[in-house]
C-alpha positions as CSV (number, residue, x, y, z in Angstrom):
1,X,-17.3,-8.3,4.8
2,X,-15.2,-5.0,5.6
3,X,-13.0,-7.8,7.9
4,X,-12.4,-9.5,4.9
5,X,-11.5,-6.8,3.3
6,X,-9.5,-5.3,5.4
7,X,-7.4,-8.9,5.8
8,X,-7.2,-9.0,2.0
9,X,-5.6,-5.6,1.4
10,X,-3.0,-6.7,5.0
11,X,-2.3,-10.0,3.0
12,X,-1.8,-8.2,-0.7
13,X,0.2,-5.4,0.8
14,X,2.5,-7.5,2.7
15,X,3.3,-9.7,-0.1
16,X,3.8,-6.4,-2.5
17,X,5.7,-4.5,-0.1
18,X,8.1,-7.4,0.2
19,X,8.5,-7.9,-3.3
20,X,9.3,-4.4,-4.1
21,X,11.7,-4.5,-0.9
22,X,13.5,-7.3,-2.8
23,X,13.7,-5.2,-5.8
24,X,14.8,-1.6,-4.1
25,X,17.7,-3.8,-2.7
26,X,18.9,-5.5,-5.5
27,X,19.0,-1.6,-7.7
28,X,21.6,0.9,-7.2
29,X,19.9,3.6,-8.8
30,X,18.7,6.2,-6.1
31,X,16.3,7.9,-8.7
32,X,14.9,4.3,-9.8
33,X,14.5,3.4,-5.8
34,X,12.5,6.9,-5.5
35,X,10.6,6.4,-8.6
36,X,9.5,2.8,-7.5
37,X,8.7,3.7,-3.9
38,X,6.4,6.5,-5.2
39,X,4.8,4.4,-7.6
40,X,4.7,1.9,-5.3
41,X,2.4,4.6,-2.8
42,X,-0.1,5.4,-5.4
43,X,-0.8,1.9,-6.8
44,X,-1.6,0.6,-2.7
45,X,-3.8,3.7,-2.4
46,X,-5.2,3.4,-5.7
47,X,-6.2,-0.3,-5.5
48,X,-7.8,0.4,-1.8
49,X,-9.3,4.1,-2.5
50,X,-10.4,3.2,-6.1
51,X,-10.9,-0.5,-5.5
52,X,-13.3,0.6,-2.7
53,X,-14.8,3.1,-4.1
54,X,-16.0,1.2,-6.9
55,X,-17.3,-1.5,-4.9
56,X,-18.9,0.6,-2.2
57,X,-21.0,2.1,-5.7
58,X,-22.5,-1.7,-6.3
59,X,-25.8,-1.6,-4.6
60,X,-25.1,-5.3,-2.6
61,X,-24.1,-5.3,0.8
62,X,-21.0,-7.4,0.4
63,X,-19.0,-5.6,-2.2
64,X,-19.9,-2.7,-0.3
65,X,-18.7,-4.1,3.1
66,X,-15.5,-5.3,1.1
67,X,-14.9,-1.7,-0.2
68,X,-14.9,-0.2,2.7
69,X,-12.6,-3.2,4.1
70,X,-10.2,-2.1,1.7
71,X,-10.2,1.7,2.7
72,X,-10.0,1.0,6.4
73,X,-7.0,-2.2,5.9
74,X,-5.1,0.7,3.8
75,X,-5.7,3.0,7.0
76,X,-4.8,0.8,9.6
77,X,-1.4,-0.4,7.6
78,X,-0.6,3.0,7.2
79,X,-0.7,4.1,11.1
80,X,0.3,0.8,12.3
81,X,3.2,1.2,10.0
82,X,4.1,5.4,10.5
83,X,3.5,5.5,6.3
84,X,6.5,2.5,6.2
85,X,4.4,0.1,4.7
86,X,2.4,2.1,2.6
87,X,5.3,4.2,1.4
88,X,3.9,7.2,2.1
89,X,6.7,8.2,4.8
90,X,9.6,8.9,2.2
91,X,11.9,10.0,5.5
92,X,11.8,6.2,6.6
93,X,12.9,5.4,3.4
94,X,15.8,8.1,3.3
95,X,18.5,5.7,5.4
96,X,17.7,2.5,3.7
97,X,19.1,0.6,1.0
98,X,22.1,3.6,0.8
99,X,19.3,6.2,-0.6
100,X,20.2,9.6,-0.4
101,X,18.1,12.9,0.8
């Protein structure tokens, strides 16, 4: 089960990152872009970290195999990625979409 999770946080965090992509392209705020990056950071590690956390406390071997999917998908997206995919790297953000430092 920690493969599964692990694939479902890849699959839910690609389609999210690519989403709000579309949306930091289409602003031309630079303080709505950095507001919606950060946010962006702490719902992915909320929805593995607290996601997993809270499955990894129900006592069945599944939800708990798919909690810890979930921490260890968030882990390997963000070193796979250097933070970019994650959005915890705000330097890799600093050059796109115009954004200032």
């Amino acid at each position: 089960m920690a493969l599964a999770g692990t694939m479902a946080f890849i699959v839910v965090n690609a389609m999210a990152g690519f989403f709000v992509f579309l949306v930091i392209a289409s602003i031309n705020d630079d303080a709505a872009t950095k507001a919606l990056v950060g946010l962006t950071a702490v719902a992915s590690a909320a929805a593995a970290f607290g996601g997993g956390w809270l499955l990894i406390r129900r006592k069945r071997p599944a939800p708990k195999g798919f909690g810890i999917g979930l921490m260890i998908g968030w882990s390997l997206v963000t070193v796979c990625t250097a933070g970019l995919c994650t959005a915890i790297n705000p330097e890799l953000y600093t050059g796109m979409f115009g954004m200032a430092r």
